[in-house]
C-alpha positions as CSV (number, residue, x, y, z in Angstrom):
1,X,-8.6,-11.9,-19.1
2,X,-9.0,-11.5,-15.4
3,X,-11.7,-12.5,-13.0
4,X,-12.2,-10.2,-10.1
5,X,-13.3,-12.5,-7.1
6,X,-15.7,-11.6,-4.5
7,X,-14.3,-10.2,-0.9
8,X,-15.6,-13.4,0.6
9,X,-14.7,-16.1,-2.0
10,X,-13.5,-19.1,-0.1
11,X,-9.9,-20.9,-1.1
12,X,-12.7,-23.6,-2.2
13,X,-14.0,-21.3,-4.7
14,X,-11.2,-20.2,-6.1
15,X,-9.7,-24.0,-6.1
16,X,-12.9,-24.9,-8.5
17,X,-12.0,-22.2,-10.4
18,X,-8.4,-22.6,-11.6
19,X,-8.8,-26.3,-11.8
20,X,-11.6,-25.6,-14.7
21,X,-9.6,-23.1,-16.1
22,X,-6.8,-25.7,-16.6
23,X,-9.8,-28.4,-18.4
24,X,-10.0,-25.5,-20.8
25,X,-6.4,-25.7,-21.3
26,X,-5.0,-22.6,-19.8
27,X,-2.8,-21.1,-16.9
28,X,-4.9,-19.4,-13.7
29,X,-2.7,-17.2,-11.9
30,X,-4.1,-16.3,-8.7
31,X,-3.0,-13.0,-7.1
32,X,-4.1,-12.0,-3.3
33,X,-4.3,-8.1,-2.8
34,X,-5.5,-6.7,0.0
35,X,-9.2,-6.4,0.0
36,X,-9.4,-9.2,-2.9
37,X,-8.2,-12.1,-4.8
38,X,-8.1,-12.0,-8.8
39,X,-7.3,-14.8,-11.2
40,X,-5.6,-13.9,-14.5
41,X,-6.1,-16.7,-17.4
42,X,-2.9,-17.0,-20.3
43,X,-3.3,-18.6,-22.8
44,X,-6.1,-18.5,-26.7
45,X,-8.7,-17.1,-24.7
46,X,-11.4,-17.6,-27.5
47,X,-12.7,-20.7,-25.6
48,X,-13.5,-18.7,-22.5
49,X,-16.4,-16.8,-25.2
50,X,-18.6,-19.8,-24.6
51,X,-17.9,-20.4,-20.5
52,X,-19.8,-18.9,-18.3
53,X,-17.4,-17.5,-16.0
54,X,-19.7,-15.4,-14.1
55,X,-22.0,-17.7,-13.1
56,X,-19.4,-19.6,-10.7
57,X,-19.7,-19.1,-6.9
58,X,-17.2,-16.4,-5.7
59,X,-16.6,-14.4,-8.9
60,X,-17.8,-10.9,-9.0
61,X,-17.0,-9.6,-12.7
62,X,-14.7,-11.5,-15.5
63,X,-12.5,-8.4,-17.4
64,X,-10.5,-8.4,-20.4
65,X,-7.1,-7.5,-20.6
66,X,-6.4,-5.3,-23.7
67,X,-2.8,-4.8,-23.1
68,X,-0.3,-7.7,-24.7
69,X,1.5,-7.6,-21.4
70,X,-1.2,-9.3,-19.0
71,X,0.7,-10.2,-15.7
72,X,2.8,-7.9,-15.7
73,X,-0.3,-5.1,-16.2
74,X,-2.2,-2.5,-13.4
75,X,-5.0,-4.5,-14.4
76,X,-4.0,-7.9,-13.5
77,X,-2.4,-6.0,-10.2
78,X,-3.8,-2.7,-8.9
79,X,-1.4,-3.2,-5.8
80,X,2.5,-2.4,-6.4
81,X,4.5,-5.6,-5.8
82,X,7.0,-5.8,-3.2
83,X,10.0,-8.5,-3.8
84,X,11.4,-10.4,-0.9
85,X,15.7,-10.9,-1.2
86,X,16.3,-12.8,1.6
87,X,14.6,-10.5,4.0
88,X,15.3,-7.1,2.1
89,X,12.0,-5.9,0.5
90,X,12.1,-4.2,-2.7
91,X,9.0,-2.2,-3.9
92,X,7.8,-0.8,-0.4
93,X,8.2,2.7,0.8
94,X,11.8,2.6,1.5
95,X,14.5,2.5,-1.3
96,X,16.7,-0.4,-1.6
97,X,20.3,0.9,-2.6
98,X,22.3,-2.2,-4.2
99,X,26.0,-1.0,-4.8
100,X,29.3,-2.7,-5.3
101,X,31.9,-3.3,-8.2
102,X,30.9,-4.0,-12.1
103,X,33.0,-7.3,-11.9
104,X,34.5,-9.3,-9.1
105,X,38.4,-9.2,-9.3
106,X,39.3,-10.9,-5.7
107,X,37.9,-11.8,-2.7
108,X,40.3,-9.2,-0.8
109,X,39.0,-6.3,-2.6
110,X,35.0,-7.3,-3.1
111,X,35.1,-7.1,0.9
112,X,36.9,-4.1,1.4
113,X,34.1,-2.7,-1.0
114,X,31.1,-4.7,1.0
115,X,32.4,-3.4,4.5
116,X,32.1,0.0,3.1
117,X,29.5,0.6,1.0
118,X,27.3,-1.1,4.0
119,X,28.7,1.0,6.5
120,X,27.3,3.9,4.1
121,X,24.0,2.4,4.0
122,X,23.5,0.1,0.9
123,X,21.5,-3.2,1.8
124,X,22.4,-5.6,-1.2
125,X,25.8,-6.4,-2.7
126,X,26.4,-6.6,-6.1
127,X,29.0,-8.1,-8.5
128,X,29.7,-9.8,-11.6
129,X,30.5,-13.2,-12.2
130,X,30.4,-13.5,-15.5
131,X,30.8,-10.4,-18.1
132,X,29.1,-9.8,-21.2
133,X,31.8,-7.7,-22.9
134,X,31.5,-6.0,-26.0
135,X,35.3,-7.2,-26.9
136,X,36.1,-10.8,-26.4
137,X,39.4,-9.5,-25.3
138,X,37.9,-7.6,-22.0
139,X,37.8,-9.3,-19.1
140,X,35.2,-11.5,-18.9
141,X,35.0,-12.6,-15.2
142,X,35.9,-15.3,-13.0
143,X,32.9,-17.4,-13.9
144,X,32.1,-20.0,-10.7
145,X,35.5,-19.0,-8.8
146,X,33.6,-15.1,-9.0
147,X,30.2,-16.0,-7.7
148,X,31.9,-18.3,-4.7
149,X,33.7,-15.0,-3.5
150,X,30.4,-13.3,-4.6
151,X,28.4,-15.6,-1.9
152,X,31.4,-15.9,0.7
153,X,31.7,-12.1,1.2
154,X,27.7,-11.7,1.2
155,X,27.4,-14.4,4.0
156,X,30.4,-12.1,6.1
157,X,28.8,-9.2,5.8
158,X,25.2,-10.3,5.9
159,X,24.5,-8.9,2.7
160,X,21.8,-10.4,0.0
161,X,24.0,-10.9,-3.4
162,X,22.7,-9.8,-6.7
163,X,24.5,-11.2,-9.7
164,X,23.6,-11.9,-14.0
165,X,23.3,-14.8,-15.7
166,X,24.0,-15.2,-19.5
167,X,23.0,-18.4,-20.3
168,X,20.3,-20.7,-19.8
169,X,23.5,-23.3,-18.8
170,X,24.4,-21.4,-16.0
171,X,21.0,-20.5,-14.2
172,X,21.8,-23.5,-12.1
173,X,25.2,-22.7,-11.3
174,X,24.1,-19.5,-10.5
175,X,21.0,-20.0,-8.9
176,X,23.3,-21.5,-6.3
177,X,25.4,-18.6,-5.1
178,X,23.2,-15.8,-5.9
179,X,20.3,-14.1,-3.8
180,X,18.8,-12.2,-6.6
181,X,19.6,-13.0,-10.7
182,X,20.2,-10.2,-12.6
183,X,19.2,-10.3,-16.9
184,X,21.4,-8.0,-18.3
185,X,20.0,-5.3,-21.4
186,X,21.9,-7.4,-23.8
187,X,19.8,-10.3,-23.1
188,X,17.0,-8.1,-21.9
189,X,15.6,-10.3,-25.5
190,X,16.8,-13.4,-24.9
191,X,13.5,-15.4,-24.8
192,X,14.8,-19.2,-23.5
193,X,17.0,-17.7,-21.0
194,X,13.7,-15.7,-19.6
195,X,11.5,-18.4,-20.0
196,X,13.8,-20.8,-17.7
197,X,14.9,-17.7,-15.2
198,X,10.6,-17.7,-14.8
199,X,10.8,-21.6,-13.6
200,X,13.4,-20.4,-11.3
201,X,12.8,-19.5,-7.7
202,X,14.8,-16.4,-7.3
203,X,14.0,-12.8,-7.2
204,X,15.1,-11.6,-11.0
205,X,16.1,-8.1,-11.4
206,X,15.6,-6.9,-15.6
207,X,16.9,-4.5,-17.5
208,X,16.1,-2.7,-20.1
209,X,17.5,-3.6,-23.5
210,X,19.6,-0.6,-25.1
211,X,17.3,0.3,-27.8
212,X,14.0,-1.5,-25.9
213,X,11.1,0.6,-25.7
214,X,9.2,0.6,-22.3
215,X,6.3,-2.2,-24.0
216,X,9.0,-4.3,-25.1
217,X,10.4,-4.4,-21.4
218,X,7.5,-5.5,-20.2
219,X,6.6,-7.9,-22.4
220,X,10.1,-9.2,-21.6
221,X,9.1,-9.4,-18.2
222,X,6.0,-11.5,-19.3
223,X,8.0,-13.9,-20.4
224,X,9.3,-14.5,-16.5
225,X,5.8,-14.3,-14.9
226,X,4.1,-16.2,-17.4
227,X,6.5,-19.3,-16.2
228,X,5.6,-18.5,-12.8
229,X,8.1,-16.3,-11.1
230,X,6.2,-13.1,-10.0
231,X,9.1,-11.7,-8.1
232,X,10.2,-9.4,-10.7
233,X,12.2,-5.8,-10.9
234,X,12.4,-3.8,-14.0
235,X,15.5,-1.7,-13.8
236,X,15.8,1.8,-16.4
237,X,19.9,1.4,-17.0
238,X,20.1,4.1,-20.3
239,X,19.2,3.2,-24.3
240,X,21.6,4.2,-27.1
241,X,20.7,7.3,-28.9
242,X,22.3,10.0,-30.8
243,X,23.4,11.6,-28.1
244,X,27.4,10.9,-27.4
245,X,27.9,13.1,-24.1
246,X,26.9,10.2,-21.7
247,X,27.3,6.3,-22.2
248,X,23.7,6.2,-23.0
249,X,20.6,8.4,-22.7
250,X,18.9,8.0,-19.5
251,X,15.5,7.8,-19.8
252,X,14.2,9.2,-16.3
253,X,10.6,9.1,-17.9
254,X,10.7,5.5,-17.7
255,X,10.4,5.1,-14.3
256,X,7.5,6.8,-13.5
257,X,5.8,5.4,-17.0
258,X,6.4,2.2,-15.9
259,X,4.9,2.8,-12.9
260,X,1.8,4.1,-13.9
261,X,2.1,0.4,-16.6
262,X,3.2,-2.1,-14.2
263,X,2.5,-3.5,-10.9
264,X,6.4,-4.3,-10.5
265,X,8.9,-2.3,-8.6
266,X,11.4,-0.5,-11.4
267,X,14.9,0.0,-10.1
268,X,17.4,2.7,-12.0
269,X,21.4,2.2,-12.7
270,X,22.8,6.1,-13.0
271,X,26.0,4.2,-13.6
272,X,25.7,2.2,-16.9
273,X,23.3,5.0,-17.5
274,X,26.0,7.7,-17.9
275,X,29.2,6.2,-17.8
276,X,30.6,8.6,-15.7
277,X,31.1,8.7,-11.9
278,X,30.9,12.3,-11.6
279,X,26.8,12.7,-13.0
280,X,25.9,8.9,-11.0
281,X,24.9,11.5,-8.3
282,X,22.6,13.6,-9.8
283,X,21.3,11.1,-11.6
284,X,20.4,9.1,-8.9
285,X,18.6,12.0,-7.0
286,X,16.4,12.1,-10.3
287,X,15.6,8.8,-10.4
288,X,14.3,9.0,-6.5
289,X,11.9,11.3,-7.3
290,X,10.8,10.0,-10.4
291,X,9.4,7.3,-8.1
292,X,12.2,4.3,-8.7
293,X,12.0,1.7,-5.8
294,X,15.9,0.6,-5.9
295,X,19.0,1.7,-7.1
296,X,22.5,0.0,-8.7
297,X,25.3,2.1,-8.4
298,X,29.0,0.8,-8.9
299,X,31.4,1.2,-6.3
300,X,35.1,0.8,-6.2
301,X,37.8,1.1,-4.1
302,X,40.5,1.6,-7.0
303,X,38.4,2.5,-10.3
304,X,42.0,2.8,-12.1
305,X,42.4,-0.1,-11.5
306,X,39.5,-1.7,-11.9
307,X,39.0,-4.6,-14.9
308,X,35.9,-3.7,-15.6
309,X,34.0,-0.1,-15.7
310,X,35.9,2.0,-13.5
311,X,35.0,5.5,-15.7
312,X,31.6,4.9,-13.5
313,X,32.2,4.1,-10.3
314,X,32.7,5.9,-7.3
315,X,35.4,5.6,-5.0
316,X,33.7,4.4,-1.4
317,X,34.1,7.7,0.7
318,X,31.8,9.8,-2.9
319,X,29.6,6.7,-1.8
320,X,29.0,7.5,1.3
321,X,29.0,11.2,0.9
322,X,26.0,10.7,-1.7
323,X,23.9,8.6,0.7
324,X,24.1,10.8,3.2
325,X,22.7,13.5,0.6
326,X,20.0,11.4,-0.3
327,X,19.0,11.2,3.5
328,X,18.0,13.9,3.5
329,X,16.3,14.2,-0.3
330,X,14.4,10.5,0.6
331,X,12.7,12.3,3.6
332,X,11.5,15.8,1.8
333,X,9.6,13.4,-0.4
334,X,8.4,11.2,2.4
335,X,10.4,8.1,1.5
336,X,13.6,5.9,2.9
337,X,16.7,4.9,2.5
């Protein structure tokens, strides 16, 4: 349930309000647009049936919420969100590119790869620090060694660092070096790790479980708001279907779907997407004009090399080369990069 204040409603009114919304036993989220403040209620909503919402000074109409994701919903939030990351705004009109390697290996390398995917025009860094592997015989990261190099080489290059977090143990740890957290699709479920990421402070980027339909997503993403951290992406990274051609099958319908859902700015990653470093480009175009307001893309210097993922990323100099390409694409559709 959501009630839709009046233009003029004083920070008074709305005071009164939440405070006997919490006697009833329930959460008030307030949320300021542009032209007007709304409250949204969570919580057993069957004792609202017998308060008289209306009747208090400031409100203009009390609305039910039919979808099962209420925060995250158009009709808690008619206005898209736009995420702060230490300065860099995710959501507006320009597109925030995030690039750097799957894993961090060594702090010589991650800042070779920071100087030059910045140079090409990416604005956040990213890099893991701890690996969720599907043998426990890959490399698994460097743990707290990864996210100091991680922070070190974001603070040299002035880059906002985006990084995951596994487990609810480590949200502290990481919390500390990263700018942004990121939930990976394996734990895209993982409902006490989302719940404690949602007391946190930091921006969360989410993404979609492998086999997650577009609901379950946002009801994911629920599960962060309703703790109180509204500074949510949704990413579209691929689900597993028959299809054996590409890593997984990605769903560029998402995007705008998600859109048309959720308040939220949805982000897309062409590289776990396909798997393959030679369709990131094309898929990334796709995904700009499907309406996605950031991108991941994996970058390294030496994918041979690299421990983790190198089939999918691109070498820095096809990094650049593509953002130049989408220079020009971002401003046919009147949009940044």
């Amino acid at each position: 349930m959501i009630i839709v204040l009046k233009p003029d409603a004083t920070e008074k009114q709305i005071k009164h309000i939440e405070e006997r919304i919490k006697k009833l036993g329930l959460k008030p989220w307030a949320s300021k647009g542009i032209e007007r403040t709304i409250i949204g209620i969570i919580g057993e909503e069957d004792v609202l049936r017998i308060q008289p919402l209306e009747a208090f000074p400031g409100v203009e109409k009390v609305l039910t919420i039919l979808k099962p994701y209420k925060l995250a919903s158009r009709d808690f939030k008619k206005e898209d969100t736009i995420i702060d990351v230490k300065g860099v705004k995710i959501g507006g009109p320009k597109i925030v590119v995030i690039a750097g390697p799957c894993a961090v290996e060594n702090e010589k390398t991650l800042l070779s790869i920071a100087k030059e995917v910045k140079s090409a025009g990416a604005t956040m860094l990213r890099g893991g620090a701890f690996k969720p592997r599907t043998s426990p015989y890959s490399f698994q990261g460097l743990g707290e060694e990864g996210l100091k190099i991680l922070a070190r080489v974001g603070r040299e290059v002035n880059m906002p660092v985006v990084t995951e977090v596994m487990d609810t143990r480590d949200i502290e740890l990481v919390e500390k070096y990263a700018d942004m957290i990121q939930i990976g699709a394996r734990n895209m479920q993982n409902f006490n790790l989302l719940k404690e990421v949602g007391k946190s402070k930091k921006p969360v980027v989410l993404k979609r479980g492998m086999s997650a339909t577009i609901k379950e997503l946002l009801m994911s993403a629920e599960y962060i708001l309703s703790n109180g951290n509204f500074q949510v992406a949704l990413c579209e990274r691929g689900i597993r279907t028959f299809e054996e051609a590409t890593r997984n099958t990605m769903d560029i319908s998402a995007i705008p779907i998600i859109k048309q859902l959720s308040h939220l700015p949805v982000m897309a990653d062409p590289s776990h997407a396909t798997g393959k470093w030679d369709l990131v480009g094309s898929m990334t175009k796709a995904s700009i004009v499907a309406g996605c307001d950031a991108l991941l893309i994996e970058v390294h210097s030496n994918p041979e090399e690299a421990l983790s993922d190198g089939s999918q990323s691109l070498k820095p100099d096809n990094f650049a080369i593509l953002m130049q390409e989408l220079k020009t694409l971002t401003t046919a559709i009147g949009r940044k990069i």
